[in-house]
N, C-alpha and C positions, 0 to 999 in steps of 0.2 A: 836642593832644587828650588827650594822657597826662601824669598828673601827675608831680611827682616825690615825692609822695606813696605812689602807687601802685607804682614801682615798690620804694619801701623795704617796702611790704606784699608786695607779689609775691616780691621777693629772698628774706625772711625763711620766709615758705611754703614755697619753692624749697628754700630751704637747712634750713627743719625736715625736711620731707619726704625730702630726701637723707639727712640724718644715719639718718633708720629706713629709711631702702632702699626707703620711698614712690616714687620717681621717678629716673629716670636723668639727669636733667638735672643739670647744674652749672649756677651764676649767676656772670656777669661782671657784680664791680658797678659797674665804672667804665666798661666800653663796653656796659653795659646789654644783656646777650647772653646769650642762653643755649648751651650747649652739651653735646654728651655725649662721653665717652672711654670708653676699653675698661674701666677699673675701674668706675664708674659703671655701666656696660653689664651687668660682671660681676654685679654686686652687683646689682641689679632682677632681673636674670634669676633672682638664687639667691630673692628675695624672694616672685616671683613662682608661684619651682618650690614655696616652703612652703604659700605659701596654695592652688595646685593641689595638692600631698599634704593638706593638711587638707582641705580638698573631696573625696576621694576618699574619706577615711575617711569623712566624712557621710556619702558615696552607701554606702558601704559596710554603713555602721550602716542606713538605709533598708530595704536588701535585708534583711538580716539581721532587722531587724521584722516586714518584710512577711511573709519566709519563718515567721515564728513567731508567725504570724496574730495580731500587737499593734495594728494598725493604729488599732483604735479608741481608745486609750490617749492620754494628752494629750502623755505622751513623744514619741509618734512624730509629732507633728503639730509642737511646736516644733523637733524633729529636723531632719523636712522643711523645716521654712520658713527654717533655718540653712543646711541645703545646697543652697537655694536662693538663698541670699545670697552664698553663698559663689562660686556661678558667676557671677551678677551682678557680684561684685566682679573674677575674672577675666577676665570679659568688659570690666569699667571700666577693666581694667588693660593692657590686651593691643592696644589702638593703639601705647602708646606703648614696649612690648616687640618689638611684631614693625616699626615704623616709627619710632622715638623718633629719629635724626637730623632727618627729613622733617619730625615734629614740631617739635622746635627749630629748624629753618630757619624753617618755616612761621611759628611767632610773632615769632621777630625779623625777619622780612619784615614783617608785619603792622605792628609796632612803627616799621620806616624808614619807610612806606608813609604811615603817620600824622602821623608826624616832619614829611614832604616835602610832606603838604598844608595841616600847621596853619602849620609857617612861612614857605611861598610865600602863602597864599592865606588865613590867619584871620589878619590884624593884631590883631585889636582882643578877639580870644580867649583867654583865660588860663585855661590847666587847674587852676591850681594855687588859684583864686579861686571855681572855677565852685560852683555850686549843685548839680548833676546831679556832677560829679567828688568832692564831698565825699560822697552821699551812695552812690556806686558806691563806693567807699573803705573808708568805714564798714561797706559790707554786706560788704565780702572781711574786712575784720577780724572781723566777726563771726563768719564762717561760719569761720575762721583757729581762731576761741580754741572753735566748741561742736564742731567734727568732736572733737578728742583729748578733750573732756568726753563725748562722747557715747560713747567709745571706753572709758574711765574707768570711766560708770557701768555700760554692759554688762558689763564685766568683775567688776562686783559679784556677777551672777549665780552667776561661779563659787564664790565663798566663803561662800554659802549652800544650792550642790547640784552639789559636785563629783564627787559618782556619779553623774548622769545623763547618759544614753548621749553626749552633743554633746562631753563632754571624756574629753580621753586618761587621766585618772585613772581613770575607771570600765571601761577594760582588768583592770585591778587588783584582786585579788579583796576583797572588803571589809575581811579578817583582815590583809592583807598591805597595806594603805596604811600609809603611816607620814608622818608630818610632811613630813619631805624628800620624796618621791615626790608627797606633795600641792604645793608651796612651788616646786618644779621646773616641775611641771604648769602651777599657776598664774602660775607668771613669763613662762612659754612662751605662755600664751595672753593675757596681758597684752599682752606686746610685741606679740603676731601680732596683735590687735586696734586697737593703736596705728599697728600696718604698713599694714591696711589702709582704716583712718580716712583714714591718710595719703596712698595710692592715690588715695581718692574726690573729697578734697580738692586732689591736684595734677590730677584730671581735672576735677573743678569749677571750680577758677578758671582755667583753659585757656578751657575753651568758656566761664565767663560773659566770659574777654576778650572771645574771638572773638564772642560775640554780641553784647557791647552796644554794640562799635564797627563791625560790618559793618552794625546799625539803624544809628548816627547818619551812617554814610556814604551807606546809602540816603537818609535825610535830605535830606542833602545834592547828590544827584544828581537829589534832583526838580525841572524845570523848570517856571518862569512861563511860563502862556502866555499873559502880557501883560495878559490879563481885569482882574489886581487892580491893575494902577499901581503896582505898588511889589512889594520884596523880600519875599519870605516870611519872617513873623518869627523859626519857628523855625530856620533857615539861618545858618548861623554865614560860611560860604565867602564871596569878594570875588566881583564880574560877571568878574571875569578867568577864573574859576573854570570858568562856562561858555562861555566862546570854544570855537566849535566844535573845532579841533584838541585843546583842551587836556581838554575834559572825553571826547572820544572817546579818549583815552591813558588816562586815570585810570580809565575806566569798565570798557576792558579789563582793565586790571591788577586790578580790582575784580574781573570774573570770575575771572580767572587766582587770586587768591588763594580764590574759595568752591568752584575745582574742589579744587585742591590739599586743603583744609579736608573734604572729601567724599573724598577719596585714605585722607587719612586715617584718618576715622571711621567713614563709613557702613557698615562691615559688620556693627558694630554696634547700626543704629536696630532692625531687625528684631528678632533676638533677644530684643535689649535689654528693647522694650517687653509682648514674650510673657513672660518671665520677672517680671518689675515687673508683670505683670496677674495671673501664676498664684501670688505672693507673694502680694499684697493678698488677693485669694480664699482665702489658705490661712490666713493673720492675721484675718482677718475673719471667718471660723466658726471659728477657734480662738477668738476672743473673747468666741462667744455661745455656743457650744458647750461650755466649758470655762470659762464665769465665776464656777461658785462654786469650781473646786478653784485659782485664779490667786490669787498675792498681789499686791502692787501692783509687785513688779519685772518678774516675766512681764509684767505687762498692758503695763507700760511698753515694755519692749522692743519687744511685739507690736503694739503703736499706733507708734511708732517705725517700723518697717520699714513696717507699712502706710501710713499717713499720710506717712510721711517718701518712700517710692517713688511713690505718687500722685503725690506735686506734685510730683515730681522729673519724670516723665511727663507733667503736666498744662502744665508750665513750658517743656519742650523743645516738646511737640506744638504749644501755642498760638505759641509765638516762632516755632517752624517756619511754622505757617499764615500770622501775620501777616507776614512777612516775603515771601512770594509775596504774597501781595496787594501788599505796597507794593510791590514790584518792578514787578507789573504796572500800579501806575498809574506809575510813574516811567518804563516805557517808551511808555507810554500818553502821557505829557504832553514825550518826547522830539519825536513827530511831532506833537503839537499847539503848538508852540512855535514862533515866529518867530525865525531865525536868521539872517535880514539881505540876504537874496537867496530867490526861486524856488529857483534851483538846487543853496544850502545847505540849504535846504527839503526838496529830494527826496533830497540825500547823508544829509540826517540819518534821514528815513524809513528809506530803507533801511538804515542803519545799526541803530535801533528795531526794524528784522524779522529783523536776522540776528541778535541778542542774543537769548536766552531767559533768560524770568521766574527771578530765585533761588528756588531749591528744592532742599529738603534730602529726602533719603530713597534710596534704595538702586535702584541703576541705573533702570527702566521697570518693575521688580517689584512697589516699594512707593513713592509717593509724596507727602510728608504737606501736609494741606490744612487747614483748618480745624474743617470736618467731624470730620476726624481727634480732636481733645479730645471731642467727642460720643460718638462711637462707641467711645475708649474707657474712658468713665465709664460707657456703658452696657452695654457688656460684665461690666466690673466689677458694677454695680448686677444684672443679669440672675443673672451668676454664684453671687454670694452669696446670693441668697434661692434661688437653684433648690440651692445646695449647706444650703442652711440646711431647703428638704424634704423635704432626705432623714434628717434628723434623725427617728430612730423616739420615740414615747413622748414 
């Protein structure tokens, strides 16, 4: 199921990301492994504490507005919307700081897991030709080469308004900048910006692993219930594949790895997507609010973080909803399915009732559906016109 494509894309991510202290992981690249050590550990953790002390100065500069009643001013709005990225980004960061071993277990489990089903059970499967492998490929390359462009051009902003409150330069009183103190400044916030490109990017291609092979395993575990006369043709697996003993082992382990995968992340979704909806809102009348004093790098930036957190939101919540759905019919078509006997019949029902549907979201509190992209694009859509009147004049 895994190409050997993919994994020289993966390794290289891995290994860029390491070099800027993006990630705690190391890459083995000849037993295809990931792993962490206490230097690696070290190094995230120091990575991790800069981008928490830059977020603190934002929050800090914040208060400092507010207290000096600026509020209205288009400084304090791109202010705001940076230190709210900036918690974003350590909330992106912070699975794999406070659980980064579990994390690397967890993918190279995923990794054997797939290994063990494509060459027992897919003969006639070749990752390395497929159609769907090349263009899953393509898209981690893509996203590989624009995360550091994107990181690039934002840092443009600083070398056209290195006194605005968001950089440590404008500590400095305007008399007493000097070349060096600016060339320092801005190296500082170069690299921090390349840091945490590199963050996003090692949490990105994580979970797009983890999602696009836990869908093609759902895939795979959907049974015939004989209706069609033949194999389903997106189904890659052998009929050995479904023998009852065999596919009740894999289907556990199936669970066992999307708890694990929720061990990890979920405390995250919450948060996560409040922050990502109060960004957008705050990018979004800063747009219209603030569109004739913007040149074309702000607006960029600010469509950026909007647009760019949307579908970032839009992309987890719908894979989250579709995913319970096809759970549900895959346990749905366990007990519609003839298994060769009555009595395999009723082992497998109940097998089908004591499994529950995959579903991603945070213990019984929050759990996302379909629904969920609806509600919220329309929270969003609601938000910004009700913040757009209160716009006086």
């Amino acid at each position: 199921m895994l190409s050997r494509r993919y994994f020289r894309i993966f390794g290289f991510q891995i290994s860029w990301s390491h070099i800027l202290m993006g990630t705690p992981f190391c890459w083995n690249r000849k037993e295809r492994r990931l792993f962490v050590t206490k230097f690696s550990q070290i190094k995230y953790t120091i990575a991790v504490s800069f981008l928490i002390g830059y977020g603190l100065f934002l929050v800090g500069q914040v208060i400092r507005f507010k207290m000096m009643g600026k509020t209205t001013d288009f400084y304090f709005y791109f202010l705001y919307a940076l230190a709210v990225c900036a918690v974003i980004d350590t909330l992106a960061a912070s699975p794999f700081l406070l659980k980064s071993k579990q994390a690397a277990a967890l993918i190279t489990e995923l990794w054997n897991f797939l290994d063990e089903i494509c060459c027992d059970y897919m003969p006639t499967f070749d990752p390395n030709v497929s159609c769907d492998s090349w263009i899953f490929d393509i898209f981690l390359t893509g996203i590989g080469a624009l995360f550091p462009l994107f990181g690039l051009i934002i840092s443009c902003h600083y070398l056209l308004f290195p006194h605005w409150p968001v950089y440590l330069s404008s500590l400095v009183d305007p008399e007493d900048l000097t070349i060096d103190i600016l060339l320092a400044s801005g190296l500082i916030y170069f690299y921090g910006l390349q840091m945490i490109w590199a963050f996003l990017l090692n949490v990105c291609v994580v979970l797009l692993t983890i999602g696009r092979y836990c869908w093609l395993l759902a895939d795979e575990f959907y049974c015939d219930d004989g209706s069609q006369g033949k194999k389903i043709l997106y189904q890659k697996t052998t009929s050995a594949f479904h023998q009852m003993d065999t596919y009740r082992l894999y289907y556990r382990q199936f669970e066992i790895l999307h708890v694990n995968v929720l061990q990890v992340f979920s405390f995250i979704i919450v948060p996560g997507q409040a922050l990502i909806l109060n960004l957008a809102l705050f990018c979004n009348f800063s747009l219209v609010r603030y569109s004739e004093l913007m040149n074309v790098t702000n607006a960029f930036i600010l469509l950026l973080w909007s647009i760019g957190g949307s579908f970032a939101a839009f992309l987890g919540l719908h894979y989250c909803g579709s995913m319970y759905n096809k759970s549900v019919k895959v346990l749905r078509s366990i007990g519609n399915k003839n298994w060769g006997s009555s009595h395999n019949n009723k082992l497998m029902k109940k097998f089908a009732k004591s499994c529950k549907p995959i579903s991603y979201g945070y213990g019984r509190m929050y759990v996302i559906r379909k629904i969920s992209v609806f509600k919220f694009f329309l929270s969003l859509i609601r938000g910004t016109f009700r913040a757009l009147l209160t716009i006086k004049g």
